[in-house]
C-alpha positions as CSV (number, residue, x, y, z in Angstrom):
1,X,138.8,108.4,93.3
2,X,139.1,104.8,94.0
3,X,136.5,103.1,94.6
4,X,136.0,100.3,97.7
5,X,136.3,96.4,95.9
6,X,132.4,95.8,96.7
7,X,131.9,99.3,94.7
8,X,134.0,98.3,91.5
9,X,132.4,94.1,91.9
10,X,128.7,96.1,91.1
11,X,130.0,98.1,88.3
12,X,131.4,95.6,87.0
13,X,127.8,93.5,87.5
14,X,126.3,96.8,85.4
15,X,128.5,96.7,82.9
16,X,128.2,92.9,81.9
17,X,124.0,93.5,81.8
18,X,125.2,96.2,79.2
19,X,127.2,93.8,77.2
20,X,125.9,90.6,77.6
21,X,122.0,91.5,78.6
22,X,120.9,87.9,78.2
23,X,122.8,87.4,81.2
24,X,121.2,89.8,84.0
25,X,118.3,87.3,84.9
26,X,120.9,85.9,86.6
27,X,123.2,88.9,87.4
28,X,119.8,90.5,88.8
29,X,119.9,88.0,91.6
30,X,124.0,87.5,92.2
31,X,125.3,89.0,96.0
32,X,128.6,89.5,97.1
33,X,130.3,89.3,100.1
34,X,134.0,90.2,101.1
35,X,135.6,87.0,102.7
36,X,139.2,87.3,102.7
37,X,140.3,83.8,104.2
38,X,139.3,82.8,100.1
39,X,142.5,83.4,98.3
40,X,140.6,84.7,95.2
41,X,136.6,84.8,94.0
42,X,134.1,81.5,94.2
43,X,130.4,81.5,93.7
44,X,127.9,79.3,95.1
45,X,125.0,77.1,94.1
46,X,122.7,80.0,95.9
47,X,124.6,83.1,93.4
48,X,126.1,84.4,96.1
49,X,129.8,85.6,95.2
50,X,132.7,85.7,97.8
51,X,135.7,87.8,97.2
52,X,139.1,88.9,98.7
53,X,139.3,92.4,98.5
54,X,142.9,92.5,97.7
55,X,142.4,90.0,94.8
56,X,139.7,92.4,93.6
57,X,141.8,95.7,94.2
58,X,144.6,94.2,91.4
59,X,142.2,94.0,89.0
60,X,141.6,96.3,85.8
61,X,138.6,97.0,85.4
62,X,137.8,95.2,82.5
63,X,139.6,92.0,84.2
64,X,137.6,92.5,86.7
65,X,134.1,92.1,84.6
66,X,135.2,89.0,82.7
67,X,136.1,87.4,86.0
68,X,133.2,88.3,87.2
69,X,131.2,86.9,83.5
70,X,133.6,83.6,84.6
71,X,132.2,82.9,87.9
72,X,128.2,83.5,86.7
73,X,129.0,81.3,83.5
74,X,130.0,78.7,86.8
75,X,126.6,78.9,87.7
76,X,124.7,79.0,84.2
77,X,126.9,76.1,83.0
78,X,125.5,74.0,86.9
79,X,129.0,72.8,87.7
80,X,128.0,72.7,91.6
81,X,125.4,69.6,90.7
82,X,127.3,68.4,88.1
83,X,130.8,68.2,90.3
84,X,128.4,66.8,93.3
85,X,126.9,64.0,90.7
86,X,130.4,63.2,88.5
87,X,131.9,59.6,89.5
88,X,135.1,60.8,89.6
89,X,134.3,63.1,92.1
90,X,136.2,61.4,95.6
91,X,139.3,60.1,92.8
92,X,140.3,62.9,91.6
93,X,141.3,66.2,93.0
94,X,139.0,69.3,93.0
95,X,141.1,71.6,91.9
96,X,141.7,69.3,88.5
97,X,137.6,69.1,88.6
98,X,137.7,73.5,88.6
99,X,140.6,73.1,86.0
100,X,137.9,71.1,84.0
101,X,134.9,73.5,84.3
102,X,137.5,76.5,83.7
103,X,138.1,75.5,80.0
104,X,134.4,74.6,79.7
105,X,133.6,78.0,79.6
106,X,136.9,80.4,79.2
107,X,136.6,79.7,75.5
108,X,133.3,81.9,75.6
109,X,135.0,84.8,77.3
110,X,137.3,87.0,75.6
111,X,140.2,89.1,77.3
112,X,140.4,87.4,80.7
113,X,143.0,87.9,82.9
114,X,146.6,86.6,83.1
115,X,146.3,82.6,84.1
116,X,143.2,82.0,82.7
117,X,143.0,78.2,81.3
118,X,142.1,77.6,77.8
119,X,142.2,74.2,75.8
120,X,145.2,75.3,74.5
121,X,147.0,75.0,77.2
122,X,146.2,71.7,77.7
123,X,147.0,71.0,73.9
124,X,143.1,69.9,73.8
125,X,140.2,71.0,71.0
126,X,137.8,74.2,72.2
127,X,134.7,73.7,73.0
128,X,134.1,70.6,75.0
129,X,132.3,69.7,78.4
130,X,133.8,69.5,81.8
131,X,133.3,66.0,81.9
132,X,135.2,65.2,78.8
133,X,137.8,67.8,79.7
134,X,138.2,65.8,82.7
135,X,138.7,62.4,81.4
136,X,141.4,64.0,79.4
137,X,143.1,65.6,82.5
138,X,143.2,62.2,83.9
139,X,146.2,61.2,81.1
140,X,149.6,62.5,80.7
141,X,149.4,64.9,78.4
142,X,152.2,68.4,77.1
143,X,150.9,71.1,79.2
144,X,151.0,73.5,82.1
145,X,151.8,71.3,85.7
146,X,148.4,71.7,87.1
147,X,150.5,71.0,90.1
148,X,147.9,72.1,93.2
149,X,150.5,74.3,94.7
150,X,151.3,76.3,92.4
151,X,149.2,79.0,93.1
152,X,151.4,79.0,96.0
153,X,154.0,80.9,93.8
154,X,152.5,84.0,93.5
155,X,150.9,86.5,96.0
156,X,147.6,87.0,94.4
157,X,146.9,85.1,91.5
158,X,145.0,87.2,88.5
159,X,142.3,84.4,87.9
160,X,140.1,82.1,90.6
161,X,141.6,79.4,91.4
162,X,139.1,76.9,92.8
163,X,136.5,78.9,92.8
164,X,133.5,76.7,93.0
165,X,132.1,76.9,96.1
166,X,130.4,73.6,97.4
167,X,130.4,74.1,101.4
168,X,126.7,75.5,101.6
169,X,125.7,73.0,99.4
170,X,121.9,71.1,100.6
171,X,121.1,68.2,98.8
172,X,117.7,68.7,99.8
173,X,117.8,71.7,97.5
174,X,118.9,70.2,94.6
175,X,115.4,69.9,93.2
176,X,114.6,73.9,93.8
177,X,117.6,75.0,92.8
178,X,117.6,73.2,89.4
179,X,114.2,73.9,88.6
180,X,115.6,77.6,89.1
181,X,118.6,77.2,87.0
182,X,116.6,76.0,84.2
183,X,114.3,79.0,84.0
184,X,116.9,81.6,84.4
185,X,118.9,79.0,81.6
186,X,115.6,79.8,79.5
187,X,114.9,83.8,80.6
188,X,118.8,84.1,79.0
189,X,117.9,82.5,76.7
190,X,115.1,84.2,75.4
191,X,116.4,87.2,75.8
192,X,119.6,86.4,73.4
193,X,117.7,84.7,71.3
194,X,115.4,88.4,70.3
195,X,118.3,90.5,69.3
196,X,118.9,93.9,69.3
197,X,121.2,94.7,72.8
198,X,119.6,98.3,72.3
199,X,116.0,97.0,73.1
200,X,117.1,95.1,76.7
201,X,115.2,97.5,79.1
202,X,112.2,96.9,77.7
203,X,112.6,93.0,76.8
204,X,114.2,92.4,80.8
205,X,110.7,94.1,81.6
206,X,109.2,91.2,80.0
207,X,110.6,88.5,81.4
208,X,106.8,88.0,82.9
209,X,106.1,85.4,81.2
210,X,107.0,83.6,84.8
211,X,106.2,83.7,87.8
212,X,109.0,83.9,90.8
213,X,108.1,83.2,94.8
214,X,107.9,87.3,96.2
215,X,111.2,86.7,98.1
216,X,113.5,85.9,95.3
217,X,112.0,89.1,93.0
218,X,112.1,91.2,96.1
219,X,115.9,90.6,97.0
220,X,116.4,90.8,93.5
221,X,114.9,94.4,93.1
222,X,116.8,95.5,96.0
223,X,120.4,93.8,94.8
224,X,119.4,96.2,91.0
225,X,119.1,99.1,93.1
226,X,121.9,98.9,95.0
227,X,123.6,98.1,91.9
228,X,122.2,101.3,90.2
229,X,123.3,103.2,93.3
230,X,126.6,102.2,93.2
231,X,127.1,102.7,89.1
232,X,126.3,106.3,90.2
233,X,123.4,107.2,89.4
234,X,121.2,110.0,91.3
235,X,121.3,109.1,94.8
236,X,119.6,110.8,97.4
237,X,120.3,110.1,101.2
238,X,118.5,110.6,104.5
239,X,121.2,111.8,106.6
240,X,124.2,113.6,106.3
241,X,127.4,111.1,105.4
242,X,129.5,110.5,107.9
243,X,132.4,110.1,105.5
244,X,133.6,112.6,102.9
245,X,131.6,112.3,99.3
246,X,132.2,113.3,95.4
247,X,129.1,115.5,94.5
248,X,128.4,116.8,91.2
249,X,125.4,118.6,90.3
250,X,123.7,115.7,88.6
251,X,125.3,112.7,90.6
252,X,125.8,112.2,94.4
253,X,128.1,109.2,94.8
254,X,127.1,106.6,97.7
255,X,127.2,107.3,101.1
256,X,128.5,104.4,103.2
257,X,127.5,103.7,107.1
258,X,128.7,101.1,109.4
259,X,130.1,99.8,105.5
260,X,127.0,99.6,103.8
261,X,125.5,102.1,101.8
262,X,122.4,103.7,103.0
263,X,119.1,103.7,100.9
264,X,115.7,104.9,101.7
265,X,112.8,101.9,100.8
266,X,108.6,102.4,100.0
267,X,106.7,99.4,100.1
268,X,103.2,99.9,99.5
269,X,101.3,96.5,100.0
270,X,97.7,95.9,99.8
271,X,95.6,95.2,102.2
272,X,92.9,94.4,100.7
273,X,91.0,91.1,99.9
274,X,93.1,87.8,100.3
275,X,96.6,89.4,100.5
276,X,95.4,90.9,104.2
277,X,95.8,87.4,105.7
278,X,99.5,87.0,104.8
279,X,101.2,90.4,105.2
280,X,102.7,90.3,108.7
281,X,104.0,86.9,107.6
282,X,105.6,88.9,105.1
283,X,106.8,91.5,106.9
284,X,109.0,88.6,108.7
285,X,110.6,87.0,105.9
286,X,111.4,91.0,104.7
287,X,113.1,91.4,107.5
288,X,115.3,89.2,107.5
289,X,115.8,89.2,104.0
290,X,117.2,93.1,104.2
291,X,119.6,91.8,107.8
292,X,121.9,90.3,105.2
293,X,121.9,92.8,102.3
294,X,124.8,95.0,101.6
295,X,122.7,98.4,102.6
296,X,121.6,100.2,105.8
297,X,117.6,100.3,104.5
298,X,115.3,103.3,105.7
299,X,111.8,101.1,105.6
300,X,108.1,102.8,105.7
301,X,105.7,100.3,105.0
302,X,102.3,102.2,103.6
303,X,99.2,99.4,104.3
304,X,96.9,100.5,101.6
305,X,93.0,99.2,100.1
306,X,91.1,102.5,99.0
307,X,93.2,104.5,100.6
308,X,96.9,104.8,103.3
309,X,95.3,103.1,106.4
310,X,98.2,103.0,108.5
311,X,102.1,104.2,107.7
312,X,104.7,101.4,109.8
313,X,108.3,102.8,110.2
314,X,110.5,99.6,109.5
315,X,109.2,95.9,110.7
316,X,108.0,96.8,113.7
317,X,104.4,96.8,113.3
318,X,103.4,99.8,115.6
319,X,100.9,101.5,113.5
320,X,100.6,105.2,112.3
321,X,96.7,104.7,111.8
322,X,95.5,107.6,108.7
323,X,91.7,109.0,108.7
324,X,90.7,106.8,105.5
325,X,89.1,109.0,103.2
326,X,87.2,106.7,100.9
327,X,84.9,103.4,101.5
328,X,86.0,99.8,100.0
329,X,87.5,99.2,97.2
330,X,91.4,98.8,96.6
331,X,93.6,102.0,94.9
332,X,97.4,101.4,94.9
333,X,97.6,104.9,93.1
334,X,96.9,106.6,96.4
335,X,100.1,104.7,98.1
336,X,102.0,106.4,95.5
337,X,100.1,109.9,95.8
338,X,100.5,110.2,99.5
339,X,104.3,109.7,98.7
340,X,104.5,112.7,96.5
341,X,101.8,115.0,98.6
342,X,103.8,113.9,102.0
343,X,107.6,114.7,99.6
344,X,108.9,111.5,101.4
345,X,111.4,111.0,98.4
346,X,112.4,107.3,98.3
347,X,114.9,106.0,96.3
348,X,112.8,102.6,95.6
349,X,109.0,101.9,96.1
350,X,108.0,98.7,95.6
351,X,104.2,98.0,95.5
352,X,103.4,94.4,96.2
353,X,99.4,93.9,94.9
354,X,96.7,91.3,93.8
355,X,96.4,93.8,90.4
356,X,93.1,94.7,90.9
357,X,93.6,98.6,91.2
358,X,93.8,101.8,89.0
359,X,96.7,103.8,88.5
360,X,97.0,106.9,88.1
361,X,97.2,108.7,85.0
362,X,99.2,110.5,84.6
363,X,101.7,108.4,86.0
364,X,103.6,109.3,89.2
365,X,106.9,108.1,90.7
366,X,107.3,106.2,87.5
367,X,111.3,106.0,87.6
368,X,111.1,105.0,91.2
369,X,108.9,102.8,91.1
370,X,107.9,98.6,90.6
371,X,105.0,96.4,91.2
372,X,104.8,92.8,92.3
373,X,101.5,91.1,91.3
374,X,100.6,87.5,91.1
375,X,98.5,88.4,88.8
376,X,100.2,89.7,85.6
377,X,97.1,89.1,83.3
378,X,95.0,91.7,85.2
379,X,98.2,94.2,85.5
380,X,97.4,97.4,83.4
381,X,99.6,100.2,84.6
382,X,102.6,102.0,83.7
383,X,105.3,100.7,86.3
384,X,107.7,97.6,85.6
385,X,106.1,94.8,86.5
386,X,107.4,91.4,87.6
387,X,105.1,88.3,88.1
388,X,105.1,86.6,91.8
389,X,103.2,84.0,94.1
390,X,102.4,85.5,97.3
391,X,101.1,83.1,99.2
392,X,103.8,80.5,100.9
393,X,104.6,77.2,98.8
């Protein structure tokens, strides 16, 4: 079975956060989207990754991961700001400036793909920066023409070809986006820096030690689960597909509608204390966060303090009010216990909390399920927990 290009771009996501796990606090937070007026693959200063289909379909498979390590090394290595800030950047074409950034970081990545530049090419030393790699482009030199047409020559080249891609680019986001860059530069960091590839599930779960605005960790959460979805793991749909399937008895492979694969979403947020004030808000900026995902999402929204007050079928705030059984007080564990006693069967359930809550013990939903707390010092229980700011900056 061959599977669709977006399919075989998330496995290939998976199976660099296997090899290189130092990487997936960035690969976490990459999207994709098919665009086939691009002759190739480019990412953005936002890690979102454009493809052509048909360049993706002539990949191997393991071309297809190392272009894929090529384009988030783009991002790591923050050639958008640096192209947008180099002098030479109205003298000199871009596609010698991409050349440039290419042998920056092909040197790092083994077994790339057919037309891959190294500094060998070039007759140049490994191992220096754009910059001085694009000084030395500026000379005459023995070496491949780095004529801009020649991509012309064949169909569908096997590597990016100018693949940086500038056109959303907001200077009034260069602040933001580089004080971003340089914590997911240090999350890698620290995560290479520990070791042992065999322990990365639980160091990735520890990448607490900062916290994220809600928005970013929630897309990410949801961009992992597709990604899980798609890798095949055990996937469990609402409706019947309306396309033909694979099913063996442990796996059910994705089920695709309108193009997008269909996943069933729990968010249990609390409604207690200070986080009551901001929730619809929320609720908003969820919304259209999920519009532009790659998945058809099945949303209940479970408002919780001491008990489920009221169950919301996606964002649109009409109510299913529940008889609360208990008095004040906040208990996230009965979100999670009204899932199992109503057998609702999510594939994610996200509870977003001030911390302040038991858990129950023994633990429930446990492989289905994360929390979102600003604040991790007070977190106790037994889910994966990421650090966030809730309230809007």
């Amino acid at each position: 079975m061959e599977y669709p290009p977006l399919s075989r771009l998330l496995l290939a996501a998976q199976n660099i956060k296997k090899e290189y796990f130092y990487y997936s606090p960035a690969v976490n937070r990459v999207r994709f989207k098919p665009d086939n007026n691009i002759n190739t693959m480019s990412i953005n200063n936002s890690l979102e990754i454009f493809f052509n289909e048909a360049f993706v379909k002539q990949l191997t498979d393991e071309e297809l991961s190392n272009v894929f390590l090529h384009e988030i090394m783009h991002y790591l290595n923050d050639h958008h700001t640096r192209y947008m800030n180099n002098n030479l950047k109205d003298l000199l074409p871009f596609y010698i400036h991409n050349i440039a950034m290419d042998l920056e970081i092909n040197e790092f990545i083994d077994d790339l793909p057919e037309g891959a530049y190294k500094a060998e090419n070039f007759n140049l030393s490994e191992r220096r920066s754009y910059e001085e790699y694009l000084q030395l482009l500026k000379m005459p030199m023995n070496g491949p023409n780095i004529d801009d047409n020649d991509n012309e020559n064949q169909t569908i080249p096997k590597m990016p070809m100018n693949d940086l891609n500038i056109d959303d680019y907001d200077v009034t986001q260069i602040a933001a986006n580089q004080d971003m860059l340089e914590k997911l530069k240090e999350e890698c960091e620290e995560l290479k820096n520990t070791g042992n590839s065999s322990e990365s599930g639980d160091k990735n779960r520890k990448i607490n030690k900062r916290k994220y605005h809600w928005k970013q960790v929630f897309q990410s959460v949801l961009s992992t689960k597709l990604t899980e979805i798609v890798a095949g793991f055990k996937y469990r749909t609402f409706e019947k597909a309306n396309r033909r399937y694979v099913h063996t008895p442990d796996i059910i492979l994705p089920v695709y509608i309108d193009r997008k694969i269909k996943i069933s979403l729990v968010i249990i947020m609390d409604v207690s204390g200070s986080m009551y004030e901001i929730t619809e808000k929320m609720y908003g900026i969820m919304k259209g966060m999920i519009n532009i995902q790659d998945m058809e999402i099945d949303i209940t929204i479970l408002e919780t303090d001491a008990a489920v007050l009221n169950v919301i079928r996606g964002f649109d705030l009409n109510r299913e009010s529940i008889d609360s059984k208990y008095g004040g007080g906040t208990d996230m564990g009965e979100g999670l216990r009204y899932i199992k006693e109503k057998k609702i069967n999510p594939d994610l359930i996200v509870v977003m909390t001030d911390s302040f809550t038991p858990w129950p013990d023994p633990p429930i939903l446990s492989d289905k399920t994360v929390v979102l707390t600003d604040n991790p010092e007070h977190y106790h229980g037994p889910y994966p927990m990421y650090p966030v700011i809730f309230d809007e900056p």
